[in-house]
C-alpha positions in Angstrom: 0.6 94.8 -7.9 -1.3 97.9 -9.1 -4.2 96.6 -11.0 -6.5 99.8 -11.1 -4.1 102.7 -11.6 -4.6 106.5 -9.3 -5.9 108.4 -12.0 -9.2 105.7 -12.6 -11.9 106.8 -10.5 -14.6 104.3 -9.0 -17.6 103.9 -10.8 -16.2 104.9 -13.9 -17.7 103.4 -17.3 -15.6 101.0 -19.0 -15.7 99.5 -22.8 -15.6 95.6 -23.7 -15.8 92.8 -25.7 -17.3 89.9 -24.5 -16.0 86.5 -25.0 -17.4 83.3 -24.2 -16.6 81.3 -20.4 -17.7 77.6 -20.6 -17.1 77.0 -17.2 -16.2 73.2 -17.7 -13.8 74.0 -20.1 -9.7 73.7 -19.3 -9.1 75.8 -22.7 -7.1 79.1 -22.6 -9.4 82.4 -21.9 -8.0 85.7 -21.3 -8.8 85.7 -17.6 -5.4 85.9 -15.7 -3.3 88.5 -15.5 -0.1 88.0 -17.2 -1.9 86.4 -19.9 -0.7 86.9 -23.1 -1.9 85.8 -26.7 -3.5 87.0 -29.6 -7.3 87.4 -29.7 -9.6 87.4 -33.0 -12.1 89.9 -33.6 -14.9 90.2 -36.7 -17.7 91.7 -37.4 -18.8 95.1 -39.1 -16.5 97.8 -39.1 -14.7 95.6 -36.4 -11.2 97.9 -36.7 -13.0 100.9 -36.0 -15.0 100.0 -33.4 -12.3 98.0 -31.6 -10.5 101.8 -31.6 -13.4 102.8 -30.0 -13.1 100.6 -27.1 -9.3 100.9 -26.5 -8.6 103.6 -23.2 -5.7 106.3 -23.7 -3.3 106.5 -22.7 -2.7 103.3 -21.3 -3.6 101.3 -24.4 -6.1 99.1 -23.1 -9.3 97.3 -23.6 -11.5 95.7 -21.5 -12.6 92.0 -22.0 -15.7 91.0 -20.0 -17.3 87.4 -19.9 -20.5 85.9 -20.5 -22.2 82.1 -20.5 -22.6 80.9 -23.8 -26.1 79.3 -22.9 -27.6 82.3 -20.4 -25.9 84.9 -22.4 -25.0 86.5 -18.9 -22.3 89.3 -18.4 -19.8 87.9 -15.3 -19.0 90.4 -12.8 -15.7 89.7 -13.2 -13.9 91.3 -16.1 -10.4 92.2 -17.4 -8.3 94.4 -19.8 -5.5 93.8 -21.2 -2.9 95.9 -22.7 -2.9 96.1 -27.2 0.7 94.6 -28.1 -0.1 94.2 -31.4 -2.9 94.6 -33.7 -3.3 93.4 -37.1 -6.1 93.4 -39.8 -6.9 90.9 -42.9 -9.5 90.2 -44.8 -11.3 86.8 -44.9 -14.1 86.2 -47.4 -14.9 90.0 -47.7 -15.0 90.8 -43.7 -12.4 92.2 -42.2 -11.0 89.9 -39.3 -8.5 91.6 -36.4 -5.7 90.0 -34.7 -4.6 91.8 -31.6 -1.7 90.7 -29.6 -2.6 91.4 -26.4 -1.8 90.8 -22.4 -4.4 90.6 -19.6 -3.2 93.4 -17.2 -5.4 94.6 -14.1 -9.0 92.9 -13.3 -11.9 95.1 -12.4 -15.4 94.2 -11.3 -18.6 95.4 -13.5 -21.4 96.9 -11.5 -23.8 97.7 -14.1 -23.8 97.3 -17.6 -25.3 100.4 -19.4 -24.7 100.0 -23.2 -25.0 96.3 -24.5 -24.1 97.1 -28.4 -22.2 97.6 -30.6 -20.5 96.5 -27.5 -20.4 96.5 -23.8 -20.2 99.7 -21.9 -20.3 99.2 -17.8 -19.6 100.9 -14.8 -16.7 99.4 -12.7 -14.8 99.4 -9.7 -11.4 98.1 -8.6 -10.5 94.9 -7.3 -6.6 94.2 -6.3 -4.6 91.7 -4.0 -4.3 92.9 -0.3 -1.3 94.4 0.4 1.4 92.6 1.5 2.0 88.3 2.6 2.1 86.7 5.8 4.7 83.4 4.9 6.8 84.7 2.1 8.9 81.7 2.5 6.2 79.4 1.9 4.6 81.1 -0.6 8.2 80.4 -2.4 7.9 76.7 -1.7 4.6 76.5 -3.1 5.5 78.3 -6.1 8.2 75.8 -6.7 5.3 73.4 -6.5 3.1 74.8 -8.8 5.7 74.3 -11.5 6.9 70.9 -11.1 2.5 70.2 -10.6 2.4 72.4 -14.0 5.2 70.1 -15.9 4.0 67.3 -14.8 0.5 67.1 -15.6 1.8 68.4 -19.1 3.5 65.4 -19.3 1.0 62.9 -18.1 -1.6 64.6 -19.9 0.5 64.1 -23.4 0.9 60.2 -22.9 -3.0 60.3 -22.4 -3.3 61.7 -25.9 -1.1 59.7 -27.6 -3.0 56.4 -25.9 -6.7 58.2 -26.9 -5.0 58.3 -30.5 -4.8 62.0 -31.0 -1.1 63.1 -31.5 -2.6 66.5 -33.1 -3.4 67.3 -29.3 -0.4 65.4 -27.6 2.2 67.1 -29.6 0.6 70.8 -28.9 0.7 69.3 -25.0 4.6 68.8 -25.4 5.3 72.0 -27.0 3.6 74.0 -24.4 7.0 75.8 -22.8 7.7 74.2 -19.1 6.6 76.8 -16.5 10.2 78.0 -15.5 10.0 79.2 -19.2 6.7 80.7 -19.0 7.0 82.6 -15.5 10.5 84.0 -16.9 9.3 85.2 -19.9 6.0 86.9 -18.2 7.4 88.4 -15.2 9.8 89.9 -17.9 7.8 91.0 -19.8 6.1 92.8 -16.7 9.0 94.0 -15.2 8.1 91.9 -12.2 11.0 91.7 -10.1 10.6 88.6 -7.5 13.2 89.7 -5.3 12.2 93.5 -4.6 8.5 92.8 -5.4 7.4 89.1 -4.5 3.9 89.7 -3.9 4.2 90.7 -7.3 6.0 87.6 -8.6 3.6 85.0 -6.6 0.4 86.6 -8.1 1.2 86.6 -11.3 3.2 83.1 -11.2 0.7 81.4 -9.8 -1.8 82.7 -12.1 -0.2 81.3 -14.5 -0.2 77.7 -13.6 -4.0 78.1 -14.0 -4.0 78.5 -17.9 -4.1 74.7 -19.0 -4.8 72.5 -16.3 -8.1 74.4 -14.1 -11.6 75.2 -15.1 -13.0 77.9 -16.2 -15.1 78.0 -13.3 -11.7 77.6 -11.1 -10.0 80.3 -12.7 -13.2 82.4 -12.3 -13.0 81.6 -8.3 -9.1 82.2 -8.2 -9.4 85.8 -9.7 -12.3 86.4 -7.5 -9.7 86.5 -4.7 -7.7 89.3 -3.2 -5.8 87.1 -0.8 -2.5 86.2 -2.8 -1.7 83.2 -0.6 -5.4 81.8 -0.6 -5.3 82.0 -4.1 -1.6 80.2 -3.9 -3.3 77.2 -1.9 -6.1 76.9 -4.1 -4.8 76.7 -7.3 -1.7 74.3 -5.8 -4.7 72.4 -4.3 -6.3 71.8 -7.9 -3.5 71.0 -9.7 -2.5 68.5 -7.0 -6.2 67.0 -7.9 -5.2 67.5 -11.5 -2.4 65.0 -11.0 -3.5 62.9 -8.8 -6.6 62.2 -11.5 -4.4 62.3 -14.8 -2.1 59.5 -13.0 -5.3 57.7 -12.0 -6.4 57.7 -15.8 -2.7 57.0 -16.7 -2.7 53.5 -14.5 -6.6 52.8 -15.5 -7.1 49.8 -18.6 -8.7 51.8 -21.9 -12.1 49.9 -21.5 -12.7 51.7 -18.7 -11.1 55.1 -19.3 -13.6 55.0 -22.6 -16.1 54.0 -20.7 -15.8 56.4 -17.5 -14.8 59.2 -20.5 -18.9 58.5 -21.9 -20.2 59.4 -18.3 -17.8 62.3 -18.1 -20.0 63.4 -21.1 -23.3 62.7 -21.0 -22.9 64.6 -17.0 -21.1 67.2 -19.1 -24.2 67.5 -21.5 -26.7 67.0 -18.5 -25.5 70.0 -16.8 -25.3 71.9 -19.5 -28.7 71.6 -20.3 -29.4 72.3 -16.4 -27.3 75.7 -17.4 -29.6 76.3 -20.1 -32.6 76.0 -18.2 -31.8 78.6 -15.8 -30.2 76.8 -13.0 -26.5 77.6 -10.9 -23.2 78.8 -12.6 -20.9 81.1 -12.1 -23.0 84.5 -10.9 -23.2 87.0 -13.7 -24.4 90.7 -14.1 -27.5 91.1 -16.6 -26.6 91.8 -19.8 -26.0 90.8 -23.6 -22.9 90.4 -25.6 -22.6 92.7 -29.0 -24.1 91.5 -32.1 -21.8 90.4 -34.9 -18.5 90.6 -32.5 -16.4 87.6 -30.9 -13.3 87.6 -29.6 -11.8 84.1 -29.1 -8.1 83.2 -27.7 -5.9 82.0 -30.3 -6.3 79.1 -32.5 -7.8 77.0 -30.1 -8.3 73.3 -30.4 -11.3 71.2 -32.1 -14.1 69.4 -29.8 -12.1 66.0 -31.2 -8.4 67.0 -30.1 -9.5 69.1 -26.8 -7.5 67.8 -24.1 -9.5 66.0 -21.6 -10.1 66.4 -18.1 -10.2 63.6 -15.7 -13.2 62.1 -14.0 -13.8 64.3 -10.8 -12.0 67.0 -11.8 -15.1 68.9 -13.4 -16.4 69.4 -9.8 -19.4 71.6 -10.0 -20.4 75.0 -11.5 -18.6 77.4 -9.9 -20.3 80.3 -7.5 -17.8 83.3 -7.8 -19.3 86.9 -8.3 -22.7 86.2 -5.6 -25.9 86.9 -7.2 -27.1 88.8 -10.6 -26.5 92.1 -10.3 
């Protein structure tokens, strides 16, 4: 799949927002391709400035990534292609909806502007050409999705016995992933008979969008291989299940009271985070003043769906060293 089209050049500045990637989060973020949803800008003179950062003539933005406690710009970015862009007002400010879809990846060298928002210099990262077992890769997509549906499922029952329905009926209206890989390669023109690469990458991609880490879906884009990437995230979501079904069979004193660990180690390495230690690696830089962007409506700290003990793992390590 052509992420970084001919007439780019290497080294050539790019515009962003940032947007925040708490890496022990499962929540959506607009970090696969093929991910589609509308994102929420404000700040001053946000509809103007967000003109300034979309590229002609391909309609496109750039959405980089920092840690909400280091306040470090990932290596790893993306932009995504403007579908739709709407603005309202809300208390005075002007808010902006744009309907958007994650399209290429690129990777940010150096960061040279840090506001009103991010300008960096970038290069091309893409998929090697070409895969070794395209029967298996098949298979394992066919995995994926029943691993998809199913934690879905599982995950819902585990809401309705923690007593929030608000989250367990959003789990159960998710679309199954037949629906979703449909609709996207679609939408993408992604043909998985003449272009399976194609199909896999994306596909697989999008299995990642409830049920892995941040920090998991940071690693998985870091790749180029398709099929690693295909193993990997078929590797966590066979963890994911295994854990939900664990929880699933586990009496509620102890789910409550392994679910206060999950926390307070949650918290601890936060705080770690905080201090300066590990995380995902991260070029130097600042997000812009007065600007978010944030995918969709989201869900509250209360109705977030929960992740299994063990399946945190630790902070993740994509993108080497500060740049």
């Amino acid at each position: 799949m052509l992420e970084f089209p001919s007439s780019w050049s290497e080294g050539m500045d790019f515009r962003f927002f940032p947007v925040f990637a708490e890496e022990l989060s499962n929540e959506a973020i607009p970090l696969m391709l093929g991910f589609e949803d509308t994102l929420t800008f404000q700040g001053p003179n946000i509809d103007s400035e967000f003109d300034k950062i979309v590229r002609t003539p391909e309609d496109v933005f750039g959405v980089c990534f920092f840690h909400p406690q280091s306040i470090q710009v990932l290596p790893l970015a993306v932009y995504a292609k403007v579908l739709e862009k709407t603005p309202f007002e809300v208390d005075g400010q002007t808010v902006l909806n744009v309907k958007a879809r994650v399209v290429g990846r690129v990777m940010i060298e150096a960061v040279k502007q840090k506001q009103p928002h991010i300008i960096a210099n970038v290069t091309k990262i893409e998929d090697k050409e070409g895969l070794v077992d395209p029967e298996t890769a098949k298979k394992i997509i066919d995995e994926l999705m029943r691993l998809h549906d199913q934690c879905n499922e599982v995950e819902a029952e585990l809401m309705d016995r923690f007593n929030k329905p608000f989250t367990a009926m959003n789990i159960r209206l998710r679309p199954s992933a037949q629906e979703t890989i449909d609709t996207r390669t679609a939408d993408m023109a992604i043909d998985p008979i003449s272009d399976l690469q194609s199909y896999v990458q994306i596909s697989s991609m999008l299995m990642m969008e409830h049920h892995l880490l941040t920090a998991d879906k940071y690693d998985a884009m870091c790749m180029t291989n398709t099929e690693d990437r295909l193993r990997f995230i078929r590797d966590k979501l066979r963890q994911k299940q295994k854990e939900l079904l664990l929880l699933k069979k586990t009496p509620q004193e102890e789910v409550e009271k392994a679910m206060k660990a999950m926390q307070e180690q949650l918290q601890a390495l936060q705080q770690q985070q905080a201090g300066g230690a590990g995380g995902m690696g991260g070029a130097q830089g600042q997000p812009a003043e007065g600007m978010s962007g944030v995918s969709g409506p989201g869900t509250t700290a209360d109705e977030r769906p929960v992740s299994p003990p063990g399946a945190m793992g630790g902070p993740g390590q994509a993108g080497g060293p500060l740049i």
